[in-house]
C-alpha positions in Angstrom: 0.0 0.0 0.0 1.5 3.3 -1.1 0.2 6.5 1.1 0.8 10.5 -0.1 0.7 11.9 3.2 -1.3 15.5 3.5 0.9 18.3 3.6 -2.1 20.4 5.4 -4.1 18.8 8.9 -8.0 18.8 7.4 -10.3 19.7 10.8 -12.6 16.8 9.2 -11.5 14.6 6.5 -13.8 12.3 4.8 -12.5 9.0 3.4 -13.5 8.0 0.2 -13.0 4.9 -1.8 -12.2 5.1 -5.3 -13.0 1.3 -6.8 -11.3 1.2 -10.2 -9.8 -1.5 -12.3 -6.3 -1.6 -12.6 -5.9 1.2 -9.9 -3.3 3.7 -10.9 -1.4 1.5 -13.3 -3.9 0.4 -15.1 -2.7 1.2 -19.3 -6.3 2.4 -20.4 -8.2 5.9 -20.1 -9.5 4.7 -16.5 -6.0 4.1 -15.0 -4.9 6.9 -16.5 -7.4 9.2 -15.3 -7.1 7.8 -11.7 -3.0 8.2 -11.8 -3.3 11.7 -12.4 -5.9 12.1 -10.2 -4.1 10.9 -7.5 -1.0 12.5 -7.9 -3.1 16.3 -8.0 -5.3 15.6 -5.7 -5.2 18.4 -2.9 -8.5 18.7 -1.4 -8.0 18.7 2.8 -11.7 17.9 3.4 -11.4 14.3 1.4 -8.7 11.5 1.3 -9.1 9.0 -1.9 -8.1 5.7 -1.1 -7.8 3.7 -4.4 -9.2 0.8 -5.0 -7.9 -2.2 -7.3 -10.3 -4.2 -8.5 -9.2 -6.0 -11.4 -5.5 -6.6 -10.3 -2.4 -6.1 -12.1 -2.0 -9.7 -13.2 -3.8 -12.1 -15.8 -7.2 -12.0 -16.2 -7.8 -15.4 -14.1 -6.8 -13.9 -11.3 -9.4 -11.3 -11.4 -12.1 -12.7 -9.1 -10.1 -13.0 -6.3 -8.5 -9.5 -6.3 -12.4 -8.2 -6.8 -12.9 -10.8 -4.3 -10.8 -8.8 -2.1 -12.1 -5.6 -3.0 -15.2 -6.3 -1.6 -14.2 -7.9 1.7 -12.1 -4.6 1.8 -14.5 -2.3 1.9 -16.7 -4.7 4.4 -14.5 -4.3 7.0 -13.9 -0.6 6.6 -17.6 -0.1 6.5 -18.1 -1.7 9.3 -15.3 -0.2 11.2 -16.7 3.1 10.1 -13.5 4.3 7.7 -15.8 4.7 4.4 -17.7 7.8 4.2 -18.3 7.8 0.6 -17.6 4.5 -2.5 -17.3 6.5 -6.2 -17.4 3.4 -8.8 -15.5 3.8 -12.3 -17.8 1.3 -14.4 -17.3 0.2 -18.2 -19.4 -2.2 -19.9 -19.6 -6.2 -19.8 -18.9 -8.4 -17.1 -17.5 -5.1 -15.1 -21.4 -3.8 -14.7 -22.0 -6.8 -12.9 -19.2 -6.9 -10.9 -19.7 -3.0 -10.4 -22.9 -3.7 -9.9 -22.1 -5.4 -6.9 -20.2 -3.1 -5.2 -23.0 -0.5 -5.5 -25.2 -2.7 -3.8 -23.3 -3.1 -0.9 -22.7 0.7 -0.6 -26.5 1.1 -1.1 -26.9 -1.9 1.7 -24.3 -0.3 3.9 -26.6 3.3 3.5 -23.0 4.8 2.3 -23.3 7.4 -0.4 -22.2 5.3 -4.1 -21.2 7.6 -6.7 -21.2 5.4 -10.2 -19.1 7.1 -12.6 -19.2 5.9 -16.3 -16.3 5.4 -18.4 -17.3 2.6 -21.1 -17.0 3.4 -24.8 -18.9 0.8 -25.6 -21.8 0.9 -22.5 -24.3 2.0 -25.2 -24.1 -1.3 -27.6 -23.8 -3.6 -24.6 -27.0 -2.0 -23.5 -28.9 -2.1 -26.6 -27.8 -5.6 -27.2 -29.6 -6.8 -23.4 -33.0 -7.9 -23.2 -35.9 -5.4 -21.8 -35.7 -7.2 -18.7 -31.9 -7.1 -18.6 -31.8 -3.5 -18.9 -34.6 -2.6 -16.9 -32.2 -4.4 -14.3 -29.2 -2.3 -15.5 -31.4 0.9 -14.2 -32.2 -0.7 -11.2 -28.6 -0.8 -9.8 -27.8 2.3 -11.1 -30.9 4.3 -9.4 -29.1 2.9 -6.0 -26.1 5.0 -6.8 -27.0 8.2 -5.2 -25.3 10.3 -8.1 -24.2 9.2 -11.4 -21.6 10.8 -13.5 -21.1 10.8 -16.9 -18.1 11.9 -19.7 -20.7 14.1 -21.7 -23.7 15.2 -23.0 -24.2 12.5 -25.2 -23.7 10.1 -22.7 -26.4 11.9 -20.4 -28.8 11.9 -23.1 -28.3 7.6 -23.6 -28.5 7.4 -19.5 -31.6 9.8 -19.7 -33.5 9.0 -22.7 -32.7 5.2 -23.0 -32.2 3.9 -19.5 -35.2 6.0 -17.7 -32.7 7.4 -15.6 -33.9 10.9 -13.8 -32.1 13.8 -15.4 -31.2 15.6 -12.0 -29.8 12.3 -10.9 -26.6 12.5 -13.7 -24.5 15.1 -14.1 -21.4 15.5 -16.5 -17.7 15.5 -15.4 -15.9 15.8 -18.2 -12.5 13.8 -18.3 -9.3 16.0 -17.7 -5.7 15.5 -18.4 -2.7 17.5 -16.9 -0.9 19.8 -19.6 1.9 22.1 -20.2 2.1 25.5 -18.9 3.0 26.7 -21.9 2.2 25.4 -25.9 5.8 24.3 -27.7 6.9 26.2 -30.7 6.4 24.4 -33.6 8.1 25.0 -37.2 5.4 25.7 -39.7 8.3 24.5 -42.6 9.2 20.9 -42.5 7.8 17.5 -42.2 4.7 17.4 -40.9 4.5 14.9 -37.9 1.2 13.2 -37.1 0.3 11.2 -33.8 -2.1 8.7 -33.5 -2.1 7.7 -29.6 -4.5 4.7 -28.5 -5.1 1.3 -28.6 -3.9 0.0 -31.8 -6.8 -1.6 -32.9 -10.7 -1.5 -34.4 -12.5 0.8 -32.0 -9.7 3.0 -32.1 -10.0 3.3 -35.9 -6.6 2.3 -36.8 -7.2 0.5 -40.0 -9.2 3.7 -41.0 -5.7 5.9 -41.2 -3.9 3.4 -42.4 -6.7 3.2 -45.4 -6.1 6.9 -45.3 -2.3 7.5 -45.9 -1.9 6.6 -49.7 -4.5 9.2 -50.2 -2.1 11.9 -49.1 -0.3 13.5 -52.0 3.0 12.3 -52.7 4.5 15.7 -52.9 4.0 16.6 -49.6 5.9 15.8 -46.7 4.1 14.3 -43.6 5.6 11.1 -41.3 3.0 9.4 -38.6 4.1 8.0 -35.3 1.6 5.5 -34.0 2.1 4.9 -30.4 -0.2 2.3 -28.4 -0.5 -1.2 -27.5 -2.6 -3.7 -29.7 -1.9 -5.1 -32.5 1.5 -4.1 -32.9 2.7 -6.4 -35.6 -0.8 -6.3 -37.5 -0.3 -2.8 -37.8 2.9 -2.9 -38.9 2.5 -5.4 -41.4 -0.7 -3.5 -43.0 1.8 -0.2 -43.1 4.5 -2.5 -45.1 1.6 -3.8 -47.1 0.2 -0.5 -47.9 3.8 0.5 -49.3 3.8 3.4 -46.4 6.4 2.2 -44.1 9.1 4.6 -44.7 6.3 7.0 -43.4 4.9 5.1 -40.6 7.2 4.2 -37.2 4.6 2.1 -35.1 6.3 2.5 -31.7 3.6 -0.2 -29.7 3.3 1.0 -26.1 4.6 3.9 -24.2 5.1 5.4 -21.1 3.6 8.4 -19.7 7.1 10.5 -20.4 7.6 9.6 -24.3 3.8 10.1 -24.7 4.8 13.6 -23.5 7.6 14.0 -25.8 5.7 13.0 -28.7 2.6 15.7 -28.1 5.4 18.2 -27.7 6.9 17.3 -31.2 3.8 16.7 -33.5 2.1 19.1 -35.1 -1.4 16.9 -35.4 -3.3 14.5 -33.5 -5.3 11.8 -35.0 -8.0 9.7 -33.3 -10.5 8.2 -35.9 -12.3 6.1 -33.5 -15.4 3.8 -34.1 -16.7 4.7 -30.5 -15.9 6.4 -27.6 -16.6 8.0 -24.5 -14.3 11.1 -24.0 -10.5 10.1 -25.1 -7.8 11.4 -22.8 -5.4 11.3 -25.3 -7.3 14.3 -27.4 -7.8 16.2 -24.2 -3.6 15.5 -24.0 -3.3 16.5 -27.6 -5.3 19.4 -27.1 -3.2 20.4 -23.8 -0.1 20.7 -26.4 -1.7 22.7 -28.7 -2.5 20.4 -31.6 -5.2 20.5 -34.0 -7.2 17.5 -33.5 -8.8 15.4 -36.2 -11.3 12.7 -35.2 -14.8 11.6 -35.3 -18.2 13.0 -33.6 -18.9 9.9 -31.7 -19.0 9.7 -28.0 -19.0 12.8 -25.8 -16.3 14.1 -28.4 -17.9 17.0 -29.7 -17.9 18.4 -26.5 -14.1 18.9 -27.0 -13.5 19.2 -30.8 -15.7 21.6 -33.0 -15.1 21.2 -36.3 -13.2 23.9 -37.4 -12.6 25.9 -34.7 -10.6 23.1 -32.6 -10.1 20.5 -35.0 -11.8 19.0 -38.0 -14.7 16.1 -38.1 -14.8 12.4 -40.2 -17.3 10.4 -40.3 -16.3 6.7 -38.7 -14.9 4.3 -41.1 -14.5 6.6 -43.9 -11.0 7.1 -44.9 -11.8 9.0 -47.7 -12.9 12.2 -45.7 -10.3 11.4 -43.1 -7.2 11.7 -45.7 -8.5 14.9 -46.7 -8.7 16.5 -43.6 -5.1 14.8 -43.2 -4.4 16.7 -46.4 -5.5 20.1 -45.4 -4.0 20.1 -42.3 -0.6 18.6 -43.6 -0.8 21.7 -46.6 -2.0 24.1 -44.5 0.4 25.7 -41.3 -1.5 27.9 -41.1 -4.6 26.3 -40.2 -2.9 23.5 -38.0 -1.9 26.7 -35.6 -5.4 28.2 -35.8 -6.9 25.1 -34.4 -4.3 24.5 -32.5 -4.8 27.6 -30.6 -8.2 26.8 -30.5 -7.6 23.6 -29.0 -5.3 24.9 -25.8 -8.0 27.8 -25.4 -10.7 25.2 -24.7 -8.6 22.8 -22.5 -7.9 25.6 -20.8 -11.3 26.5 -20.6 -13.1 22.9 -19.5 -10.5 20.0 -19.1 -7.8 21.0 -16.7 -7.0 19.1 -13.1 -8.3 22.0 -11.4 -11.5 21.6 -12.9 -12.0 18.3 -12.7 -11.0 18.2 -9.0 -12.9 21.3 -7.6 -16.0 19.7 -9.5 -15.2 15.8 -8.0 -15.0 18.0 -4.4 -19.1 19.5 -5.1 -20.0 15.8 -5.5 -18.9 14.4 -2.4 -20.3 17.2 -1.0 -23.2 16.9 -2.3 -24.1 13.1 -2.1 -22.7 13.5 2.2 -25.0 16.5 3.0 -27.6 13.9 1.5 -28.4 16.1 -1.9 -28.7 13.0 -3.4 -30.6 10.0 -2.3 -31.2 6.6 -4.0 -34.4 5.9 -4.9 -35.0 3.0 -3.1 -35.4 2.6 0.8 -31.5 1.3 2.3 -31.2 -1.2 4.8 -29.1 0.2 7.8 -26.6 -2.5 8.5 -24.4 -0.1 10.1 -24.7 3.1 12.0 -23.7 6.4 9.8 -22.8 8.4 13.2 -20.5 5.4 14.3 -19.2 6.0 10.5 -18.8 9.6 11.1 -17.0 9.3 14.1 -14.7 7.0 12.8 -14.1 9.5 9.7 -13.3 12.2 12.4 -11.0 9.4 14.2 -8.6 9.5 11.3 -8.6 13.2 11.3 -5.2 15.3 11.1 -3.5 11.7 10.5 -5.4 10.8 7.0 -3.3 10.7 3.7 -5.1 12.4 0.6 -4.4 9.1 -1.5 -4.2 5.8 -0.4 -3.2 3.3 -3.6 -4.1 -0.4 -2.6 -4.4 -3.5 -3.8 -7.1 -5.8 -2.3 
């Protein structure tokens, strides 16, 4: 268990459990969100203690960290040391398991946040049975509040799923940035970034598709950085006669990611789905003209034309002539550029996200919020609150573990 001890003595600190698969190293948009998280986080009224529920190791050993997870937080419930359980839930098998530890918050009568991160929560739902989904809404109208990455995911949790529209509220994702945009050459190669999962629902295939539309004469090389389907990828890009072009690095870490946003001059996502991509938020933090698609909660970061430039999905057609334009154009990759870091600035930094994350445990302890369902009081909330104040002056703001 790693601790970040608080550099300022709270006069009341609430403890609340972030349950999240992976934890902090997890490699996808959750883990990633969750690391930086933890590493900002500054709030004296409320320490996060993270939560692995997935576990760092293969997926058969799964059960029994979740396993752990939940005796976990039984024992700190009942020893009155959880004041508030916020739940970062995808799609698939992790709604069930999810699931679960929602009802035991709801059981427990501790405040459940469910926060949802899956890009692909809308098919799975579509694809379930009436009865199946009506089941879906059931555990989710335990959760006393329910955030999602955008509007469009408000208006599938609203419209589809019959949940009530002042239960959800949107928290956009945010990323850390630079405090400053790099200087970019508007003469030269032109360096493009594709950062993601190498694979379908990223839209990889799409670019590739893409490239040998791009006119020979001008000068452009892509970097594709991500792990996947490294060695499909790579033998598509010899295949499509592109590989002098093309470096496909596979997976890296959080410092060459960095490196690479400060050196390209686009970024390029052309996923199939989504739910709000950290790495355009990152590419936006840099200063790069984004080009994408307008699925997901997307368009509440890129607007054609003013912050980056809109494909449809699968059409790699319209995507290698917004490469072209871009890749011909200086001019216009620093005018959405610019318009890129304004809106970052505006709606997806740290602060933001934190000093909104704070209003919501607020809210759902001074009992804003309130399932819609009658709880079963297994333990007392003033023991709970006492405990809380028991751990006082002494509590960390982050407490990483691993059930």
């Amino acid at each position: 268990m790693t601790r970040v001890e608080s550099s300022r003595a709270p006069s009341s600190n609430r403890r609340v459990y972030l349950v999240t698969p992976g934890g902090t190293r997890a490699r996808g948009g959750i883990g990633r969100l969750v690391a930086y998280l933890s590493r900002a986080w500054d709030h004296p009224d409320y320490t996060l203690c993270v939560l692995d529920s997935y576990g760092p190791g293969p997926r058969a050993l799964m059960p029994f960290y979740f396993a752990g997870t939940m005796a976990r937080l039984v024992v700190d419930i009942s020893r009155g040391r959880t004041d508030v359980i916020h739940v970062n839930m995808s799609e698939r098998l992790s709604v069930l398991r999810k699931g679960l530890v929602v009802e035991l918050g709801a059981a427990f009568d501790i405040p459940v946040i469910l926060h949802l991160h899956g890009a692909e929560f809308v098919d799975y739902c579509r694809s379930l049975s009436s009865a199946r989904r009506a089941r879906v809404t059931r555990m989710m109208l335990k959760a006393n509040r329910i955030l999602v990455l955008g509007t469009f995911w408000r208006s599938f949790v609203v419209d589809e799923l019959k949940i009530p529209a002042d239960r959800v509220s949107v928290l956009h994702n945010a990323v850390p940035g630079p405090s400053a945009v790099p200087s970019r050459p508007a003469e030269g190669t032109c360096r493009l970034l594709f950062l993601g999962v190498v694979g379908v629902r990223k839209g990889i295939e799409t670019l590739l598709q893409a490239l040998p539309l791009l006119p020979a004469r001008t000068s452009w090389h892509l970097d594709v950085a991500g792990n996947g389907n490294i060695e499909a990828c790579r033998a598509e890009v010899s295949r499509l006669g592109v590989a002098d072009r093309v470096t496909v690095m596979g997976w890296v870490d959080e410092r060459r990611a960095a490196r690479l946003l400060a050196e390209s001059d686009v970024l390029v996502l052309p996923s199939r789905n989504e739910g709000l991509p950290l790495a355009i938020l990152e590419g936006m933090s840099y200063g790069l003209p984004i080009v994408t698609t307008p699925v997901g909660s997307i368009m509440d970061a890129v607007s054609h034309g003013e912050t980056g430039l809109l494909v449809p999905p699968g059409d790699h057609v319209a995507l290698a002539a917004a490469l072209t334009s871009l890749v011909e154009d200086p001019d216009l990759r620093r005018k959405l550029g610019r318009g890129a870091r304004d809106q970052y600035e505006r709606t997806f930094q740290l602060s933001t996200f934190k000093a909104k994350l704070a209003g919501v445990f607020h809210r759902v302890l001074a009992n804003g919020d309130a399932p819609q369902f009658q709880p079963v009081r297994l333990v007392s909330r003033r023991s709970s609150r006492k405990g809380a104040a028991a751990v006082g002056a002494d509590a960390p703001k982050v407490v990483a573990e691993s059930a």
